[in-house]
N, CA, C and O atoms as a GROMACS GRO file, in nm:
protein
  324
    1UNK      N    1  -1.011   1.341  -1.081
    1UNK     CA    2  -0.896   1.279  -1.017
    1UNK      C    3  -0.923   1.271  -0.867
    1UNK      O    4  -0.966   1.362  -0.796
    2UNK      N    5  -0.893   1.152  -0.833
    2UNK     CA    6  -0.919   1.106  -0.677
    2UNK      C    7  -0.771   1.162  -0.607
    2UNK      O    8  -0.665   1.172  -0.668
    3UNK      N    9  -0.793   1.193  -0.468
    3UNK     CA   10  -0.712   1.233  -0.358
    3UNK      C   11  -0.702   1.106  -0.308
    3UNK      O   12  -0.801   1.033  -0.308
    4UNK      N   13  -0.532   1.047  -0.237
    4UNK     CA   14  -0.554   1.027  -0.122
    4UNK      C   15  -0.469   1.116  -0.048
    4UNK      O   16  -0.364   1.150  -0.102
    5UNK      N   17  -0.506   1.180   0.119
    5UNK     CA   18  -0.440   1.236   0.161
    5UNK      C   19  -0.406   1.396   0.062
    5UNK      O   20  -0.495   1.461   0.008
    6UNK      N   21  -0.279   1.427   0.059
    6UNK     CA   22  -0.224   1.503  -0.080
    6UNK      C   23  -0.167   1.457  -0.179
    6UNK      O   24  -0.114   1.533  -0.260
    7UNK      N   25  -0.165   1.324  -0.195
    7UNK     CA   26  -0.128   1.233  -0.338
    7UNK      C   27  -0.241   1.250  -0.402
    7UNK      O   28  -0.346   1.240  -0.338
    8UNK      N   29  -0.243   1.289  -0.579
    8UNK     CA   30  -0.361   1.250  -0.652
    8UNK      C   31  -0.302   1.159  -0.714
    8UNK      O   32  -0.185   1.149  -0.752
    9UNK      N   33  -0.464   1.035  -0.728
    9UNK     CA   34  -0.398   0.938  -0.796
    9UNK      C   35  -0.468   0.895  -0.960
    9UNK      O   36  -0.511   0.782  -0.980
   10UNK      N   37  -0.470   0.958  -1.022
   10UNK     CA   38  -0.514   0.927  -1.142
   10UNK      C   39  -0.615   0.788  -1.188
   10UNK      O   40  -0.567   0.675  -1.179
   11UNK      N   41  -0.770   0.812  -1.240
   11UNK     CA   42  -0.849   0.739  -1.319
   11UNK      C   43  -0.836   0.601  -1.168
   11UNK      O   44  -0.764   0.505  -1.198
   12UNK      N   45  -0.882   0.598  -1.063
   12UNK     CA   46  -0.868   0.508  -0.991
   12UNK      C   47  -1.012   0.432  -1.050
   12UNK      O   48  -1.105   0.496  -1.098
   13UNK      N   49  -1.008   0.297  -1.037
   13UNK     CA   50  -1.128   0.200  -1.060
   13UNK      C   51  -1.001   0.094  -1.054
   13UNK      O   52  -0.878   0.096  -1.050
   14UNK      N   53  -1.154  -0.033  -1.060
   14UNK     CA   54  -1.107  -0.146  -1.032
   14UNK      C   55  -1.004  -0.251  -1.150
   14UNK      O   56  -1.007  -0.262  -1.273
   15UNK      N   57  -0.916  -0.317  -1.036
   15UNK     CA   58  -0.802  -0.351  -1.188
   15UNK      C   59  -0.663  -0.264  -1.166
   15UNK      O   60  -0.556  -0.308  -1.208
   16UNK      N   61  -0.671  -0.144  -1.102
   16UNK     CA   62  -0.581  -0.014  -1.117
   16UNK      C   63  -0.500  -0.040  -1.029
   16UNK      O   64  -0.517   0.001  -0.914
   17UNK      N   65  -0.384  -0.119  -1.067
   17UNK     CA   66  -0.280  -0.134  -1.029
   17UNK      C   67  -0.140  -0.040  -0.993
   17UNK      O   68  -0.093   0.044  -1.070
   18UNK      N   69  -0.087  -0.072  -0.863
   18UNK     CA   70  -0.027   0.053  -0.818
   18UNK      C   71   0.176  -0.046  -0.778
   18UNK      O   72   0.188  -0.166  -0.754
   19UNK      N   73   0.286   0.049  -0.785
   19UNK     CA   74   0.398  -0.037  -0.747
   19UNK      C   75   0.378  -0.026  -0.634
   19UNK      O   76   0.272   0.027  -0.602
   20UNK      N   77   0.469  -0.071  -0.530
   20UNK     CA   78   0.479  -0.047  -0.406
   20UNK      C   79   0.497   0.100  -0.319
   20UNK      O   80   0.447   0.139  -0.214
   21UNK      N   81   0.623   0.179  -0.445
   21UNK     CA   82   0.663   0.297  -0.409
   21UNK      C   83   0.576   0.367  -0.417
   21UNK      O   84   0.614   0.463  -0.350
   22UNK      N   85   0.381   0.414  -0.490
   22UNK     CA   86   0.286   0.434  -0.505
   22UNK      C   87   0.256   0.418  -0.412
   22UNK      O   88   0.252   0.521  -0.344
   23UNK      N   89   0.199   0.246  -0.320
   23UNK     CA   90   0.146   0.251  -0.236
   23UNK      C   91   0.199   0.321  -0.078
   23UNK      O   92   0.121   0.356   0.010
   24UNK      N   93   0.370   0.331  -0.069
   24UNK     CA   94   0.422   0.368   0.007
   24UNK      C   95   0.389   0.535   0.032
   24UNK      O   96   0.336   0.582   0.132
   25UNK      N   97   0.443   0.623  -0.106
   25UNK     CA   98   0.368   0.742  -0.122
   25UNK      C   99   0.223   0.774  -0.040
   25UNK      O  100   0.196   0.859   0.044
   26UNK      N  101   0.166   0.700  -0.084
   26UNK     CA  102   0.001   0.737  -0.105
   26UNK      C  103  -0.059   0.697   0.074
   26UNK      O  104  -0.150   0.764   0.122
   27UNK      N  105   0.000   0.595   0.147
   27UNK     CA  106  -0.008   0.557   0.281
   27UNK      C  107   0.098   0.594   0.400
   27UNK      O  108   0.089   0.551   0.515
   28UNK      N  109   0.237   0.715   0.333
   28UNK     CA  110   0.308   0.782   0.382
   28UNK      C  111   0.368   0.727   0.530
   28UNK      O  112   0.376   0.761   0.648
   29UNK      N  113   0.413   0.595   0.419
   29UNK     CA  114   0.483   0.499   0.508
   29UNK      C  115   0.596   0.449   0.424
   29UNK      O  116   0.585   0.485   0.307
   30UNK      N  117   0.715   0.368   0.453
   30UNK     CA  118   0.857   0.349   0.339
   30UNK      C  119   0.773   0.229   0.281
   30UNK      O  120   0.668   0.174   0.312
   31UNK      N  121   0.907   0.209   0.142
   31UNK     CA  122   0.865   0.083   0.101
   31UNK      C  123   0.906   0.008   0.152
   31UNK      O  124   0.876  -0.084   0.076
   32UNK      N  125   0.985  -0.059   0.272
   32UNK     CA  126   1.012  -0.186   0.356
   32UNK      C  127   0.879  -0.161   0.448
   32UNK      O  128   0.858  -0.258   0.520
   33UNK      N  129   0.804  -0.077   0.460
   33UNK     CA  130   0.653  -0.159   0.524
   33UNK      C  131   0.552  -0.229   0.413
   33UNK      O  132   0.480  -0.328   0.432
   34UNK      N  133   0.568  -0.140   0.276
   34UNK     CA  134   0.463  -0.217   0.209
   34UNK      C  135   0.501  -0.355   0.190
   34UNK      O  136   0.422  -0.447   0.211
   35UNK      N  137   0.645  -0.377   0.142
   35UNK     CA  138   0.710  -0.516   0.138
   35UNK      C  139   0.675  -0.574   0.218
   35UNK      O  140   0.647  -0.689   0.186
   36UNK      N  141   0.658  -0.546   0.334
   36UNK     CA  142   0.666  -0.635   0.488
   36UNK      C  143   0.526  -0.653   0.485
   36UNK      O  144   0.519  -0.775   0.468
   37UNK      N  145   0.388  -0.603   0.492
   37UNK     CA  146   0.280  -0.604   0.460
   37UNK      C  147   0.254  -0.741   0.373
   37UNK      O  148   0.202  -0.848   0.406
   38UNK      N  149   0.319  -0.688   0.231
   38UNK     CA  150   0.299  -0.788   0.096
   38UNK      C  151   0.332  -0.927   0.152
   38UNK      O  152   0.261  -1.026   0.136
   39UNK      N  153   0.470  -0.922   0.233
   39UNK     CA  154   0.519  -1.080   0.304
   39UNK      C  155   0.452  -1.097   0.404
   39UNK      O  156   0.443  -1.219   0.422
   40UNK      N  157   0.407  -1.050   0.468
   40UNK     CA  158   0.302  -1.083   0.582
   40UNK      C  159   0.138  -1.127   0.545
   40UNK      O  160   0.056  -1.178   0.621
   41UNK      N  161   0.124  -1.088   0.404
   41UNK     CA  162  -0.048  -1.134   0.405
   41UNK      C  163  -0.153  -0.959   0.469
   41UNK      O  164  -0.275  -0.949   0.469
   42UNK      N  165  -0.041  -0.837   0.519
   42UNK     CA  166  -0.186  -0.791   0.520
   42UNK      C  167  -0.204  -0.702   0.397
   42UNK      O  168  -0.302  -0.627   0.402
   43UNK      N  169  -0.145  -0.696   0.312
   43UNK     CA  170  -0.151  -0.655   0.222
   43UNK      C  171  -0.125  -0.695   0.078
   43UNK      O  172  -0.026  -0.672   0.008
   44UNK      N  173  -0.259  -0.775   0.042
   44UNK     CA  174  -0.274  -0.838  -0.090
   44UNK      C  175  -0.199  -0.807  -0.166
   44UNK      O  176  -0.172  -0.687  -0.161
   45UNK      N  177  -0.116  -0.900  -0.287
   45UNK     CA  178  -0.036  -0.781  -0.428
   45UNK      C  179   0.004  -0.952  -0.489
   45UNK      O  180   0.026  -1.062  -0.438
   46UNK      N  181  -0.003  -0.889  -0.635
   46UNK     CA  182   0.026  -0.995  -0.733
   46UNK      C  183   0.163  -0.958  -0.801
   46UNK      O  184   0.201  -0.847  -0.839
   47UNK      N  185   0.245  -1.108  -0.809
   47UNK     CA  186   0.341  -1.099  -0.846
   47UNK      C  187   0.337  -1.061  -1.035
   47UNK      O  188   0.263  -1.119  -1.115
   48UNK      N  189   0.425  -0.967  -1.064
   48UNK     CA  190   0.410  -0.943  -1.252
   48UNK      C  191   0.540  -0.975  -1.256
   48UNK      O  192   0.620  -0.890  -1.216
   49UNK      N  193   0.600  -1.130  -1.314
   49UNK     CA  194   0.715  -1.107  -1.346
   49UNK      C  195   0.814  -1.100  -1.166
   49UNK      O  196   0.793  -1.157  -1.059
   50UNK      N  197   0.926  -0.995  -1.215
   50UNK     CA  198   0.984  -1.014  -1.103
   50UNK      C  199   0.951  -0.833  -0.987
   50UNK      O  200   1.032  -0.771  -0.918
   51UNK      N  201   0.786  -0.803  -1.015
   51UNK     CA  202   0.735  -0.688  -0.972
   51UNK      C  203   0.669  -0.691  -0.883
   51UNK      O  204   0.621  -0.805  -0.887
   52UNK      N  205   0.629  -0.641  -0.797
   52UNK     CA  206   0.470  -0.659  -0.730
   52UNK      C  207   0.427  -0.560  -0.727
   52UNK      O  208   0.484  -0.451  -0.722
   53UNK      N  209   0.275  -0.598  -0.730
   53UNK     CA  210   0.118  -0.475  -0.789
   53UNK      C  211   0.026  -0.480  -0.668
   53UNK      O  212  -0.044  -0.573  -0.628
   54UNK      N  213   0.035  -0.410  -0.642
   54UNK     CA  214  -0.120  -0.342  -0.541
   54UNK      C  215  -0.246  -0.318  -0.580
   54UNK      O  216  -0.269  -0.209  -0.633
   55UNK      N  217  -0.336  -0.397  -0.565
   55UNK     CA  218  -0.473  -0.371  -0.643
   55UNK      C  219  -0.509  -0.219  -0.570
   55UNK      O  220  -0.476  -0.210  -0.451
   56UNK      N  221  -0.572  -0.105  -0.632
   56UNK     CA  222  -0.596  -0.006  -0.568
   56UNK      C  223  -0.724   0.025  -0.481
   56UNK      O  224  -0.754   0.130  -0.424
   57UNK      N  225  -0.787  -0.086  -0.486
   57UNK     CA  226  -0.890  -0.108  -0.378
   57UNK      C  227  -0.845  -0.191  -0.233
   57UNK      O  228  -0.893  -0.192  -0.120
   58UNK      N  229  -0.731  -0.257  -0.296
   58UNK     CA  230  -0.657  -0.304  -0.170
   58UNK      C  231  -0.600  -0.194  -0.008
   58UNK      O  232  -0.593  -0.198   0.115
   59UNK      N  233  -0.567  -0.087  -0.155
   59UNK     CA  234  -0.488   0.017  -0.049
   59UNK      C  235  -0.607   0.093   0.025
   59UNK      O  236  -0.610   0.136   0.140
   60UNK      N  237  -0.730   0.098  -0.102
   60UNK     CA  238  -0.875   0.169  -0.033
   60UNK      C  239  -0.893   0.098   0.107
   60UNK      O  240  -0.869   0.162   0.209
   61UNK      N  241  -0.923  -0.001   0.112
   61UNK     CA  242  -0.929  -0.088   0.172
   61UNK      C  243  -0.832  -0.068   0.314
   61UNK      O  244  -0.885  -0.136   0.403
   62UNK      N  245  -0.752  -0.023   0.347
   62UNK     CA  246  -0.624  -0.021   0.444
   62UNK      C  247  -0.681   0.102   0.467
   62UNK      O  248  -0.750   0.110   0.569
   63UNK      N  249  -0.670   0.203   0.394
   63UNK     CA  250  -0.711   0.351   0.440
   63UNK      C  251  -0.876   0.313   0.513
   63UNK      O  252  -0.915   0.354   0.622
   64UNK      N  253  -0.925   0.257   0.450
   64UNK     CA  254  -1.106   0.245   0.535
   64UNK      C  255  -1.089   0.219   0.654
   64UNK      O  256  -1.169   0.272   0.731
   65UNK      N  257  -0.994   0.142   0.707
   65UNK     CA  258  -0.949   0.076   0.822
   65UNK      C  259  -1.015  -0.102   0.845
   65UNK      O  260  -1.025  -0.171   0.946
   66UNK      N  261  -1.046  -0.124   0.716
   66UNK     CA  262  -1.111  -0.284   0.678
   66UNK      C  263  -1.007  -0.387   0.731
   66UNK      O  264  -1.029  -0.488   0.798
   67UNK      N  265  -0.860  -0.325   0.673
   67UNK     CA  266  -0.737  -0.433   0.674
   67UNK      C  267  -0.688  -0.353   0.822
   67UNK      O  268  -0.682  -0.236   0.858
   68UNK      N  269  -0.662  -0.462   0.871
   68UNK     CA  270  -0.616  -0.467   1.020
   68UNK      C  271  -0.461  -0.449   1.010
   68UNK      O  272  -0.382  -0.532   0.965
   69UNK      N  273  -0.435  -0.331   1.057
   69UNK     CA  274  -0.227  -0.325   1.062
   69UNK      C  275  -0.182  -0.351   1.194
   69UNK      O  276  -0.201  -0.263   1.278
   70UNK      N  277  -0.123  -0.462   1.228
   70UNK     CA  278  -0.047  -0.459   1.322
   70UNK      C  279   0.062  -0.368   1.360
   70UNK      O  280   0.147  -0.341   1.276
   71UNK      N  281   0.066  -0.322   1.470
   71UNK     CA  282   0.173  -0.218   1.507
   71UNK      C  283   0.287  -0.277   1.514
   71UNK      O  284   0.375  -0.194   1.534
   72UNK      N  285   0.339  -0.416   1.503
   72UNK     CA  286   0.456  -0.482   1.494
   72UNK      C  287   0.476  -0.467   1.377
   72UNK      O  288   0.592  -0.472   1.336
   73UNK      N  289   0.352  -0.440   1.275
   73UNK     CA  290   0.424  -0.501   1.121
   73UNK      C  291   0.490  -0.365   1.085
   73UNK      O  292   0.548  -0.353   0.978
   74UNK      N  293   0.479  -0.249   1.187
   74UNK     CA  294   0.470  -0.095   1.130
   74UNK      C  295   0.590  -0.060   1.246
   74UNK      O  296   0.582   0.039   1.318
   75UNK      N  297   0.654  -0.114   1.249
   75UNK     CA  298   0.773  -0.050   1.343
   75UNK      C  299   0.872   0.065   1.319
   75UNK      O  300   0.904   0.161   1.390
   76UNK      N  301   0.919   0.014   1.167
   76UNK     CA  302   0.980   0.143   1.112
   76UNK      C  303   0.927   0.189   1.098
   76UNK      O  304   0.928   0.117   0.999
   77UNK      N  305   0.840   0.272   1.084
   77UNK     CA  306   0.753   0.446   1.078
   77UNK      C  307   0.802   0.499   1.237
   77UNK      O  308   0.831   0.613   1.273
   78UNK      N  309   0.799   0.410   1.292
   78UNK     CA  310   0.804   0.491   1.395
   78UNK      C  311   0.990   0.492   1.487
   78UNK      O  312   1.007   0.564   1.586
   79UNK      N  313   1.038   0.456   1.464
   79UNK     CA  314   1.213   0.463   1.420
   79UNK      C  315   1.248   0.528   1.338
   79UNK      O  316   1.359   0.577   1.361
   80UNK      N  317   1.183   0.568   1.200
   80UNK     CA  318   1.244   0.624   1.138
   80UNK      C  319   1.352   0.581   1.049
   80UNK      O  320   1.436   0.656   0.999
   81UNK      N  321   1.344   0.425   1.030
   81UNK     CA  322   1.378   0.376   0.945
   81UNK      C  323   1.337   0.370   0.822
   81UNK      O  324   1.399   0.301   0.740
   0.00000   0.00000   0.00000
């Protein structure tokens, strides 16, 4: 079992789809940033239905520091909203 941070996240490989509240968990940020991310383009996710999925190399990907976060797109973390 893979770590991120102190989240374990179970059998990660490619395909391994995550909800938002996962990716929010796991990048210890709310889910109105991953949303805002998902609507902004920096954070890839496919619509299932009326869901959205996080590829889990996507989020690898954000943690590597590959995907570029704007500090505008990340305002609430730091408000405390």
């Amino acid at each position: 079992m893979k770590e991120f941070g102190r989240i374990p996240v179970p059998k990660l490989g490619p395909g391994r789809l995550l909800r938002p509240s996962q990716v929010a968990e796991i990048l210890g940020v709310c889910q109105a940033t991953v949303y805002r991310w998902i609507d902004t383009g920096i954070l890839p996710a496919v619509r299932i239905g009326r869901y959205w999925r996080v590829d889990i190399s996507e989020v690898e990907k954000l943690l590597a520091g590959e995907t570029a976060v704007h500090p505008e797109a990340d305002a609430d973390t730091e408000t405390g909203l």
